[in-house]
SEMAR-276638 format. One record per residue (C-alpha): x, y, z. Coordinates in steps of 0.25 Angstrom, whole numbers, plus 2048, in hexadecimal, padded with zeros to 3 digits. Layout:
BEGIN
XYZ
...
***
This chain:
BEGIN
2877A3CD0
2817ABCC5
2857ACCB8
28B7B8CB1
2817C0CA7
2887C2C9A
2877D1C97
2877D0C88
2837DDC7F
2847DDC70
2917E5C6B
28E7EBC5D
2997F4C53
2957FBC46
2A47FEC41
2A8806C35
2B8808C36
2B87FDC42
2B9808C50
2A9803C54
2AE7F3C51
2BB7F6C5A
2B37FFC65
2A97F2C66
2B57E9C69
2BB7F1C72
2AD7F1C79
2AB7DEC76
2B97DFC7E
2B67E7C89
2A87DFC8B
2AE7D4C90
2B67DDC9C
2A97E1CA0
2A07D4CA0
2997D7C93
2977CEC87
2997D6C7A
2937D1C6D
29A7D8C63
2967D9C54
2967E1C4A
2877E8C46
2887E5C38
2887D6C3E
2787D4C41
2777C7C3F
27F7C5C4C
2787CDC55
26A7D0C56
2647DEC5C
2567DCC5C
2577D0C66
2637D7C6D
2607D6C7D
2717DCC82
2777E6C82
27B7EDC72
2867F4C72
28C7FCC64
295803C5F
29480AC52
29E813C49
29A81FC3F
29F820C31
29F82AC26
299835C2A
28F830C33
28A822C2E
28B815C36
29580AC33
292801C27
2937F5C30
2857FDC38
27E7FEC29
2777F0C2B
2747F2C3A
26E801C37
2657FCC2C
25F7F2C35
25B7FBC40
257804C36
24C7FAC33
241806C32
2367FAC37
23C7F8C44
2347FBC4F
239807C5B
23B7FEC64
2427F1C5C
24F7F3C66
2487F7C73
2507EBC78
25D7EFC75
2667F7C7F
2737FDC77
280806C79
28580CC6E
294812C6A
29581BC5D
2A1821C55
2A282AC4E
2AB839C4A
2A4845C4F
2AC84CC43
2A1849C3C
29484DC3D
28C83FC3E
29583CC4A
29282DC50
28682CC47
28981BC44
28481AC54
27A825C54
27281EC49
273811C4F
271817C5B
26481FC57
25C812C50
25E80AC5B
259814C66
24D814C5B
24A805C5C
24B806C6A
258802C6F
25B808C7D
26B80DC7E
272805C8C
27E810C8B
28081EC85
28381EC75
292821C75
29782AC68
2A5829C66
2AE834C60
2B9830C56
2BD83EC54
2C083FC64
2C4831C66
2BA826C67
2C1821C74
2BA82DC7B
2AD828C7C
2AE816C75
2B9814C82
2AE81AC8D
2A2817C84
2A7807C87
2AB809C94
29C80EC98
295802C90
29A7F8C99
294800CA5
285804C9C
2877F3C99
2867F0CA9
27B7F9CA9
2747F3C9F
2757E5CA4
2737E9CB1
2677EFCAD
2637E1CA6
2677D8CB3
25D7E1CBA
2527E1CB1
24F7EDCB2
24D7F4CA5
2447FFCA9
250805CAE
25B801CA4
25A80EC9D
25C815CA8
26780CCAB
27080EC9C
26B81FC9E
27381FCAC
27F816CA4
27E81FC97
28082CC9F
28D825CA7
290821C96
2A0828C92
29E832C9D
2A5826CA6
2B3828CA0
2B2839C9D
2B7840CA8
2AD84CCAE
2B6857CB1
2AD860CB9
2B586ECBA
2B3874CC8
2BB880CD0
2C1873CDA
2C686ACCD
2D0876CCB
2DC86DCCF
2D8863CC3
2DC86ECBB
2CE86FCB4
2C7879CB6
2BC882CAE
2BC88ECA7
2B5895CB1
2BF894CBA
2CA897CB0
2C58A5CAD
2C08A6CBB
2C58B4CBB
2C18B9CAD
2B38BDCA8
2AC8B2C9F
2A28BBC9A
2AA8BFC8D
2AF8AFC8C
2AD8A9C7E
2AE89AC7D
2BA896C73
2C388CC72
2CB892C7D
2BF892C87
2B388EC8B
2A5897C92
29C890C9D
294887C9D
2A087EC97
2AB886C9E
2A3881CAB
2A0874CA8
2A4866CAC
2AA860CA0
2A9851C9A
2B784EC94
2BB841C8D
2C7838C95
2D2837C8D
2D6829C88
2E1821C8C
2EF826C86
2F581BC7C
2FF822C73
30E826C79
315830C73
326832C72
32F83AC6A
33C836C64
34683EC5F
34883EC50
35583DC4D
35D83FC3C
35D82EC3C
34F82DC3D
34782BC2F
33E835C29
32E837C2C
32782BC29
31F828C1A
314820C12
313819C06
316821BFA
30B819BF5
300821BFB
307830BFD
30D836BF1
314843BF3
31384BBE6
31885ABE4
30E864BE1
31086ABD4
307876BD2
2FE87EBDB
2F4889BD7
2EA893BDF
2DD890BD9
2D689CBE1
2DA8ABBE2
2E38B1BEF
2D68B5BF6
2CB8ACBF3
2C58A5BFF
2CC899BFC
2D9895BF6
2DA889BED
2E6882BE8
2E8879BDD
2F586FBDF
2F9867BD4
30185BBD7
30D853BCF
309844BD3
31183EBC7
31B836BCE
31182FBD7
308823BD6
2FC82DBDA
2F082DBD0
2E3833BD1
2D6837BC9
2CF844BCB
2C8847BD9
2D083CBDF
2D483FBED
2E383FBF3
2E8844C02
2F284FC04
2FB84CC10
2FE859C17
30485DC23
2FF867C2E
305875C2F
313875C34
310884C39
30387BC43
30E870C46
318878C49
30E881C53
309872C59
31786EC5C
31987BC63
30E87AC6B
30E86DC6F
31F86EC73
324864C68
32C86EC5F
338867C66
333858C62
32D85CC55
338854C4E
337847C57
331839C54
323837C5B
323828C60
314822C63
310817C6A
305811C70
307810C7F
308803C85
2FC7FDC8D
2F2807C87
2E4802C87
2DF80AC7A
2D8801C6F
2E1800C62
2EA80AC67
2F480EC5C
2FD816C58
2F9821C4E
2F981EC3F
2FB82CC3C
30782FC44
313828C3C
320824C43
32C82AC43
322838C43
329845C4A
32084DC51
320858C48
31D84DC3C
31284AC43
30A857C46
30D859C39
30984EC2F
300845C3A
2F884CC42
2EC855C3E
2EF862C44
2E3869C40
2DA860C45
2D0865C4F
2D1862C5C
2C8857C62
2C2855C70
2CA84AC73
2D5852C6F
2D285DC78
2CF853C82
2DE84DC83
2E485BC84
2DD85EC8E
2E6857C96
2F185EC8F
2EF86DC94
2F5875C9F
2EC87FCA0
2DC87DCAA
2D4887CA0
2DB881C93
2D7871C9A
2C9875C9C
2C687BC8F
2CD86DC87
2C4866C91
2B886DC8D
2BA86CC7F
2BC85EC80
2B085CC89
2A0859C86
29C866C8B
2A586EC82
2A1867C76
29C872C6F
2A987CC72
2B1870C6D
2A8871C5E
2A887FC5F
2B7884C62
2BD877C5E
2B786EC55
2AF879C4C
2BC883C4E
2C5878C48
2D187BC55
2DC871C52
2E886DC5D
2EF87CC5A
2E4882C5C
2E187BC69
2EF87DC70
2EF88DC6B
2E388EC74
2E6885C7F
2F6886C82
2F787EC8D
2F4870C85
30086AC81
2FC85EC7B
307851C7A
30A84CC6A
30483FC6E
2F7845C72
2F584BC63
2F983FC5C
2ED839C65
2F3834C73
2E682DC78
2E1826C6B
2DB834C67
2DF83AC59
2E0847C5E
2E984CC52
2E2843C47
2EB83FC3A
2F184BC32
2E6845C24
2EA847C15
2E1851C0F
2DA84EC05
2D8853BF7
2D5850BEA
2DA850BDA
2D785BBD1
2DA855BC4
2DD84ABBC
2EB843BBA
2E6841BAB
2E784FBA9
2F3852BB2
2FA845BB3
304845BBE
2FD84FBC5
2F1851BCF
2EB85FBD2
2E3862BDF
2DB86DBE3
2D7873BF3
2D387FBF9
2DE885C04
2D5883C11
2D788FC1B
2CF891C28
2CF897C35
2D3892C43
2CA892C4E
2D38A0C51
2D18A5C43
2DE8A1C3E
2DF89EC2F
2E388FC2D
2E5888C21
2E1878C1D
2EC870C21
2EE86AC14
2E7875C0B
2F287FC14
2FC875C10
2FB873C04
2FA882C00
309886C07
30F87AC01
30A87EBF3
30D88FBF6
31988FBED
31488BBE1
30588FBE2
302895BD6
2F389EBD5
2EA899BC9
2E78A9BC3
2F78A7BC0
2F889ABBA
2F5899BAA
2F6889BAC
2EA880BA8
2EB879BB4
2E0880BBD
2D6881BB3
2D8871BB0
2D586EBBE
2C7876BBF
2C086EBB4
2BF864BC0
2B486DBC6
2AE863BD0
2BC85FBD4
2BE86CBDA
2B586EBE2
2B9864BEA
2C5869BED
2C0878BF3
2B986BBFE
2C4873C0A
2BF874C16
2C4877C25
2C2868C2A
2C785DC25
2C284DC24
2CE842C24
2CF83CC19
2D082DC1A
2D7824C12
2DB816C0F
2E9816C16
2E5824C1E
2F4822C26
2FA825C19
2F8832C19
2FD836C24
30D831C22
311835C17
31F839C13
31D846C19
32984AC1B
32C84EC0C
323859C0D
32E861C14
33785CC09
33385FBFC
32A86BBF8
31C86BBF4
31985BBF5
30C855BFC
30A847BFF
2FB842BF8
2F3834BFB
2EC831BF1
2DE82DBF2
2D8824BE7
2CC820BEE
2C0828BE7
2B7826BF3
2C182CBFC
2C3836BF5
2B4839BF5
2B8839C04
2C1844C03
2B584CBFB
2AE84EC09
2BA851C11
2BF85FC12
2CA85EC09
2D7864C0B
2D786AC18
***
């Protein structure tokens, strides 16, 4: 009887936040399932494995951090293939897959692995499986959970390859794997005149009976060759949240709220148009009374503003998605029993005893633009053929660049999305992120900064921002969410600064270079991350509908965060 090979292959993470270091586990666990030996370690640790004389299998996955760099835990390993005196072919031997993360919200988008990636393909190295690049700002799951699933079958290969010593042909082998790489679990849905029973079917079919000539593509439609293509769309994962409503009833407690030691709420005392009725820009001064709280602060230290969406946008959302009825009832969430989703949780964001209108209000950001795996899971919310195939075109491969051009670049949000396709009704639990997907991300605290010193102005703290306005993808006029805000909660007592014979506005421009940073508005907007970042989203936010002119304010002592907020676009 014949012994049993051991498939052993080296398993290395490069982790910054710990997502790279939990994906490898996930992939150690699954080895033994699947007849493999995993040698897991971490690439900062050299000393415990040893590439150059590396005969199996490597395997790694990698993250990105800041805006584009490798984790810190891949500065030693980088350093060392770096090594300018290494010859081209130092790692001919070496047969590896690799997995990067990464955002595509920013511009280097999975650059951790594509560096990693690029030297060793310089020194020879010979990929085994297609380079996965993972997408955290559609959902990671939609390519690490296929990505893994493919590497056991590009593993087989390569042993196989091994067993049959015959090398000429292994890379011919890993090509004819790497091709069947993620596309194994996307489904092809080739639109054809006799699929018209699956309900999907192209555009060409739809407006079968009209002249395509004059079409434009928009957000609405699409022209051939896209309108007549098969499409590549994402499988959706599996569904781990479950969603009921109770009804509230006069016994039940109020909303929910947080330490008074981190949110303050303070009146605002004083605010003053800086700019004239018709310049370009409108800019407002608030001055604050924060003398009956524990908040301190120098100059130019940062603080967040906790606002709310626009009840006119909630109450529109509501309408639209038939829950003007349950607005006012309890939303209980719970992860569904048996799911096999890795460290399913509920949201953080989302606190208990939250109605529904409480949360489309004060949790969910609103105004975020819609991603593709959003699209993708609404997909299978719409009525309408013509509607289904143009959310699955937008969400495909092929419409990529439809979805940058009348999505991504035109900034469309969830309101703008159900204006144009009427027929998607979309469930609660869906935008709250029904398949481990933050659809709707977390409503974040805007950040801003102080405009003077309490030495001068004890008991007070002054702040300055441009109102930001822009237009919808339909020309509509929109304001900031906070910046809007902020500016109809201060309309009764806005004073113009060509009126005022106070010293105050003077005072404030002898901090020149301070300015400057508050006129920073733009349409976008980066979160802001904190220490505790759950704290900002349960405040005692139910006072605002009780007492006039008051905001709730995290403070922000942190001078290096507030260096952070400096490259954010503040105050959207």
């Amino acid at each position: 009887m014949c012994c049993k090979t051991i498939k052993r292959f080296l398993l290395l993470y490069a982790s910054q936040k710990g997502q790279a270091k939990a994906i490898a586990e996930e992939i150690w666990q699954q080895a033994k399932e699947h007849e493999f030996e995993a040698d897991i370690h971490c690439i900062s640790e050299s000393d415990k494995y040893n590439l150059d004389n590396e005969k199996d299998p490597v395997v790694i996955v990698i993250s990105t951090t800041g805006t584009g760099e490798p984790p810190d835990t891949a500065i030693k390993f980088l350093k060392e293939i770096n090594d300018k005196t290494l010859p081209v072919d130092h790692f001919s031997h070496l047969r590896y897959g690799l997995l990067g993360l990464g955002d595509s919200e920013y511009t280097f988008f999975c650059n951790g692995g594509k560096i990693v990636d690029r030297r060793l393909h310089e020194l020879g190295a010979q990929r085994f499986c297609e380079v996965g690049q993972a997408d955290d700002a559609v959902g990671l799951e939609l390519v690490v959970e296929p990505w893994i699933a493919n590497l056991w079958v590009a593993l087989d290969q390569e042993f196989a390859s091994k067993k049959e010593d015959t090398n000429h042909n292994a890379s011919v082998c890993a090509s004819a794997v790497s091709n069947s790489c993620i596309v194994s679990k996307v489904e092809h849905l080739k639109i054809e005149d006799s699929k018209v029973k699956t309900g999907l079917v192209s555009k060409a079919d739809i407006y079968s009976k009209l002249s395509t000539q004059d079409f434009q593509p928009s957000l609405s439609q699409s022209v051939p060759p896209l309108s007549q293509s098969a499409l590549n769309v994402a499988a959706l994962p599996p569904e781990y949240l479950e969603l009921r409503f109770q009804e509230s009833s006069d016994q039940d407690a109020g909303l929910p709220c947080v330490s008074e030691s981190s949110v303050f709420q303070v009146p605002v005392t004083k605010a003053v148009q800086l700019t004239k009725d018709d310049a370009i820009k409108k800019t407002l001064l608030l001055e604050l009374d924060i003398s009956n709280t524990t908040f301190s602060y120098q100059p130019g230290d940062a603080f967040n503003v906790i606002c709310p969406n626009y009840t006119s946008e909630v109450d529109e959302l509501l309408n639209i998605l038939g829950l003007l009825e349950k607005k006012d009832f309890f939303v209980c969430l719970k992860v569904k029993s048996g799911t096999k989703k890795r460290g399913a949780a509920l949201p953080q964001h989302i606190p208990e005893k939250s109605t529904v209108k409480f949360i489309l209000t004060w949790c969910l950001e609103i105004r975020a633009v819609v991603k593709k795996a959003f699209l993708r899971s609404l997909v299978e919310y719409t009525a309408d053929v013509g509607e289904k195939r143009r959310l699955q075109e937008l969400c495909s491969k092929q419409g990529s660049s439809d979805y940058n051009t009348f999505i991504r670049n035109a900034g469309v949000c969830l309101l703008d999305l159900l204006h144009t396709f009427p027929t998607c009704q979309p469930p609660l639990s869906l935008l709250i992120g029904e398949y481990g997907l933050e659809h709707l991300p977390k409503l974040q605290a805007r950040p801003y900064s102080a405009a003077s010193s309490s030495l001068y102005w004890p008991g007070k703290m002054i702040f300055i921002f441009n109102i930001v306005e822009f237009a919808s993808h339909v020309g509509e006029l929109r304001r900031g969410v906070c910046t809007g805000w902020l500016a109809n909660l201060v309309a009764p007592i806005l004073q113009s600064s060509t009126k005022s014979d106070e010293v105050l506005i003077p005072e404030v421009s002898k901090l020149g270079p301070m300015i400057d940073f508050f006129f920073l508005c733009h349409m976008s907007f980066v979160p802001f991350f904190s220490r505790s970042p759950y704290l900002l989203v349960q405040p005692t936010v139910f006072i605002y509908q009780t007492i006039h002119q008051f905001l709730l304010l995290w403070l922000v002592q942190d001078l290096e965060l507030h260096h952070l907020s400096a490259s954010c676009n503040i105050g959207k």
